[in-house]
N, C-alpha and C positions, 0 to 999 in steps of 0.2 A: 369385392367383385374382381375373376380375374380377368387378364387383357383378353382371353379367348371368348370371355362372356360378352365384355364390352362391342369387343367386332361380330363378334356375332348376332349383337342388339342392333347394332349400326346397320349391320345389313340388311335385317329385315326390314327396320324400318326405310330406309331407301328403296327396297322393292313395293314394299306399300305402296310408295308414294309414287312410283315409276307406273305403275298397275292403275292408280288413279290417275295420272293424266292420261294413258293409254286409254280411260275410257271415256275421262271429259272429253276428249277428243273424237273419240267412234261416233259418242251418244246424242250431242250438242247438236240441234240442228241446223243448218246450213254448213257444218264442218266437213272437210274431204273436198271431194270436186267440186267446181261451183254448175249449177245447173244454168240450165237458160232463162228461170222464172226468176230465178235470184240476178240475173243477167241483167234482165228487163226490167227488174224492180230498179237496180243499180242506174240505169240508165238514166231515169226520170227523175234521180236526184243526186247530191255533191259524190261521185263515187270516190274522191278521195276522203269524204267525210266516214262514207259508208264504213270503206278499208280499214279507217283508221279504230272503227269501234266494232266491227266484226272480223272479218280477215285481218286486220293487225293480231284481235287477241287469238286466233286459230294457229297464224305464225309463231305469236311468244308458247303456245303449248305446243309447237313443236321442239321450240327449242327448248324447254323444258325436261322433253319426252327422254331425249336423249343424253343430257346431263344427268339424269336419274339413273338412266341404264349405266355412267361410268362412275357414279358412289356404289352403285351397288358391285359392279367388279371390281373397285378399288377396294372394297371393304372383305370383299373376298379375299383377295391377292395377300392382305395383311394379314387374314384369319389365320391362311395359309403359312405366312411367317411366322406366327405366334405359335403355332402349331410344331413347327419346323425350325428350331432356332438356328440346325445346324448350318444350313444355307448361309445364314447372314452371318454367322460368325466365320466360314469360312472365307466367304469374301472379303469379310474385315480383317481378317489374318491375312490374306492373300497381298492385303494395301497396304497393310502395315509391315509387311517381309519386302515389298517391293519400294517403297519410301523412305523405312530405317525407323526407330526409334522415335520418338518426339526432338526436339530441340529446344529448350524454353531459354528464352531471351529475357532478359530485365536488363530494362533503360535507368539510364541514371533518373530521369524522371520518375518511375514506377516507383523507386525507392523511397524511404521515411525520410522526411529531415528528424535531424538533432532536434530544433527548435518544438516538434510536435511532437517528439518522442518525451521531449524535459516538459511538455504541458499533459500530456497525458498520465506521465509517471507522477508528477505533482499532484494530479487528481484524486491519485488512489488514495484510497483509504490507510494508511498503514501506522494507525494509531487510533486511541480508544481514552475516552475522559470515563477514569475508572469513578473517580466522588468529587464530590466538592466539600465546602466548609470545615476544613482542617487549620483554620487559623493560618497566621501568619506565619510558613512554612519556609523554612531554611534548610536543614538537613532532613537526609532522605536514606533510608537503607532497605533492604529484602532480602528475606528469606525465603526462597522456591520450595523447600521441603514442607511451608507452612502456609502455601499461597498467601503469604503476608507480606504488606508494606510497611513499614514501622517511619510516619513523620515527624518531625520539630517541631511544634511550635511555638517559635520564638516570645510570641505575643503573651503566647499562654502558659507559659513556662512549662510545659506539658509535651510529653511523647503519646501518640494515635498509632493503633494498629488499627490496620484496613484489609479487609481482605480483598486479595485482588479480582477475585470472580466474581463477586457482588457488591463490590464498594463499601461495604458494611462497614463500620468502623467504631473504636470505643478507645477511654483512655489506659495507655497501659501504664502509664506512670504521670504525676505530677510532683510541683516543687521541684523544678530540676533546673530554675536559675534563664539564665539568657543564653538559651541552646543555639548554639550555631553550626553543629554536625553531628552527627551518629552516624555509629557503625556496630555489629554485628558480630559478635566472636565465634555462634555455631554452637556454641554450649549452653544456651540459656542466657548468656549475658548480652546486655549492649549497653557502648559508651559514649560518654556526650562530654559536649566541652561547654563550658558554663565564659564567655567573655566578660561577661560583666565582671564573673566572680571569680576570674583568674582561674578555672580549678579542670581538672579534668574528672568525671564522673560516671560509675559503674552502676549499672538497674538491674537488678534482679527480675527479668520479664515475666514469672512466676507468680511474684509476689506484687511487686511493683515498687519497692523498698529502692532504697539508692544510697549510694555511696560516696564518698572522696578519695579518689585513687592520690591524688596529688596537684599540689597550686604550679599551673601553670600561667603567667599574665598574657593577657592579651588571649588567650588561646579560642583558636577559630576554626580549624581543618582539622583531619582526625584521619590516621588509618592506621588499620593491624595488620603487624607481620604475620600472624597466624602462631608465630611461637613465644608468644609472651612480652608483648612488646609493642604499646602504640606510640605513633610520631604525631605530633601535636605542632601547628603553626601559630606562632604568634603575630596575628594581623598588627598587634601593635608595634613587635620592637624586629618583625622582619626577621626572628628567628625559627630552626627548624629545632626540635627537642624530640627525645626518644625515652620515653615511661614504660620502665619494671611494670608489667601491671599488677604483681605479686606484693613489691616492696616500695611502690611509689618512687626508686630511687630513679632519678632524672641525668641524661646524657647530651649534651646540645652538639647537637650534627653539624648544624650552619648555620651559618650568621649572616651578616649583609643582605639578606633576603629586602628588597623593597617594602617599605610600610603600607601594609592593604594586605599583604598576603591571606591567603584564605584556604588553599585547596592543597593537599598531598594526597596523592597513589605511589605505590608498591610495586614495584614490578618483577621483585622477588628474584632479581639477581644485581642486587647491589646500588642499587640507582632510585631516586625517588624524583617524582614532578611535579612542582609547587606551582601553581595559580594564584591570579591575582584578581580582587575585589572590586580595591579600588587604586585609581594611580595609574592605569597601564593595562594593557592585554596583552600581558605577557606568559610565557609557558616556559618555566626554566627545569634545565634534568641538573639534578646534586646525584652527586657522588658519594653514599653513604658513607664508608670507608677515609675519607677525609675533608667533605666537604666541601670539593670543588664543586661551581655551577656553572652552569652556563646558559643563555637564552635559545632556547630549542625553537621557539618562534618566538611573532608578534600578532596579533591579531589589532589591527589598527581601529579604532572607534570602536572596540569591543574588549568585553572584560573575559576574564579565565577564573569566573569565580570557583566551580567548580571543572573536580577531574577524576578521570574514572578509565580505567585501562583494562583492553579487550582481550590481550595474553595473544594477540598474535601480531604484534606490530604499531599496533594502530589506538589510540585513548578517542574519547570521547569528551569536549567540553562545556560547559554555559557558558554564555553571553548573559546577565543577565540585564543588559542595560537595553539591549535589543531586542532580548526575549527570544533570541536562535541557540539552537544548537549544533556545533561544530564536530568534525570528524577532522583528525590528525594522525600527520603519517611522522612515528617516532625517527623514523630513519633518516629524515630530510625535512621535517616540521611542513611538508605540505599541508593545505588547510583547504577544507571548503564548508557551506553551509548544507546542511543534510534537514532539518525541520528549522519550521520560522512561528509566530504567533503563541509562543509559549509566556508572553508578558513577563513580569519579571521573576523568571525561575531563577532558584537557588538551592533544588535540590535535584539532588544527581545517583540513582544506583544502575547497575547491571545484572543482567541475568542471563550471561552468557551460555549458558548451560541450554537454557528454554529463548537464545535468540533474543529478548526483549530489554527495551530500555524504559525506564519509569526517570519522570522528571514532577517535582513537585514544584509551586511558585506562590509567593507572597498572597495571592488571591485566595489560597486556598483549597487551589486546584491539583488531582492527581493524574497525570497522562502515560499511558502504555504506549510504547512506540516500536515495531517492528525493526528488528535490527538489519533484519533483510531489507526491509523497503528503503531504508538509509542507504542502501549500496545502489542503488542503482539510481542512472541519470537522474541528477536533479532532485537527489532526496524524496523526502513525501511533501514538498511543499510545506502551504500555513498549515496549521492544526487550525480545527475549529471546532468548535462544542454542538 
């Protein structure tokens, strides 16, 4: 319906109703002058009684009469405008040339606090529990070209692919020892580090067949250069090694690493950064090239089990004694907590490419996590399933 229909409903029915007391009013008798008989009736009993129950109601339908007569010219007047928009707009233009502009003001009051902005943004959503039952889950890798996760686990001696759109999952390799990481070459391979059995190991993800690239003891973290060549941590003897993966032949980067070590990333110009399990929450950068380290942070009541690095500055790491996940600034080892409620993860990939970060944890759980919603005030808060 439109506004000219509307005023023009309004107004008729107001004159209806204008036209009806005009006539309760003619038609009613005793209404209009009062006679002499009506006079003399009044006389002979309470005339303020009388008033109150006849001549009072003849006065309120006067006043009535009239109130009707000005809906129905108001209803007119606006027919009129609706009809005629130019009127009104020129007037309005007329106030607004002679006024200026708006002026909008905000009070420091009107403003957010921080405090409601960091509970708000902790609210959101910005993570997703892709499966469960994946065993006792350590190492964690993905592949975006195959919407797959590829988990450790540890318990089961066995690697799971999942796919990441429907959680689906099956085993793609077992017998592969005491997994404590995997990673991903891009060609069909991935490699896992066997601690129990000292050894680093190659899977055919094809077949599901596996390999002995080379014994290394104690070996717990795991990453590839991408050109033939993975570094291996020994949680036990606090060493960094560097494996041929062609010829198994072994190169030791660094030494003195603390015993617990657990986690290396790549940062593909020269520098790698080891995490710790257990012993300390520490994040130290080595110096490919000769080995020097140094402590890039600490994270205090908190572990660096693993580590994972964004390519623009910044890594990524577990706690997993806390169950948070940290964001770190390489340039100055600032630290804060970005997700919490992750129980005890220990496994860590990125998918810089598609924005996401997947963390697996001992329970057997897989979590997607929004790498955007980590940047902003206050992380995404707990997870929760």
């Amino acid at each position: 319906m439109s506004f000219e229909n509307i005023f023009d409903s309004s107004g008729s029915e107001a004159n209806s109703a204008k036209q009806s007391a005009e006539s309760l009013n003619k038609d009613t008798p005793g209404a209009g002058d009062v006679s002499d008989a009506v006079r003399k009736l009044e006389s002979q009993r309470d005339p303020w009684l009388v008033r109150q129950t006849a001549h009072g109601a003849f006065d309120v339908m006067g006043f009535i009469n009239p109130l009707f007569q000005k809906i129905n010219q108001a209803s007119a007047d606006q027919r009129q405008v609706v009809a005629n928009p130019a009127s009104t707009s020129s007037m309005a233009s007329s106030t607004l040339k002679a006024s200026g502009p708006p002026q909008p003001h905000i009070s420091d009051e009107d403003m957010p606090k921080a405090e409601d902005l960091s509970k708000l943004m902790g609210n959101r959503r910005g993570y997703a529990l892709i499966t469960t039952g994946l065993g006792t889950s350590e190492g964690l890798a993905v592949d975006p070209s195959q919407n797959t996760a590829y988990v450790a686990d540890r318990g089961g001696v066995k690697l799971s692919a999942v796919k990441i759109a429907t959680g689906a999952q099956r085993v793609a390799a077992g017998s592969l020892g005491d997994i404590g990481d995997v990673k991903l070459d891009g060609k069909g391979k991935a490699y896992s580090t066997d601690y129990a059995g000292g050894r680093l190991v190659a899977v055919d993800l094809s077949s599901g067949t596996s390999s002995v690239v080379a014994g290394v003891p104690g070996a717990y973290g795991l990453a590839l250069d991408g050109a033939g060549k993975a570094y291996v941590v020994s949680h036990s003897e606090g060493k960094l090694t560097a494996v041929d993966l062609q010829s198994g032949q072994k190169t030791t980067v660094a030494t003195g690493l603390p015993i617990g070590t657990s986690a290396v990333a790549l940062d593909g110009k020269g520098k790698a950064y080891v995490g710790q399990k257990d012993n300390g929450g520490n994040l130290y950068e080595v110096n490919l090239a000769d080995g020097a380290k140094r402590v890039l942070t600490n994270l205090p009541g908190a572990s660096t089990i693993r580590v994972e690095l964004t390519g623009d500055g910044r890594a990524y790491t577990l706690d997993h004694l806390n169950g948070r996940l940290y964001e770190i600034t390489l340039a100055d080892g600032a630290q804060r907590v970005v997700a919490s409620g992750l129980a005890t993860c220990e496994g860590l990939a990125l998918d810089t490419a598609n924005g996401q970060i997947y963390v697996s944890n001992v329970g057997g759980q897989l979590w997607q996590i929004s790498q955007r919603a980590t940047q902003a005030l206050g992380g995404i808060g707990k997870v929760m399933a």
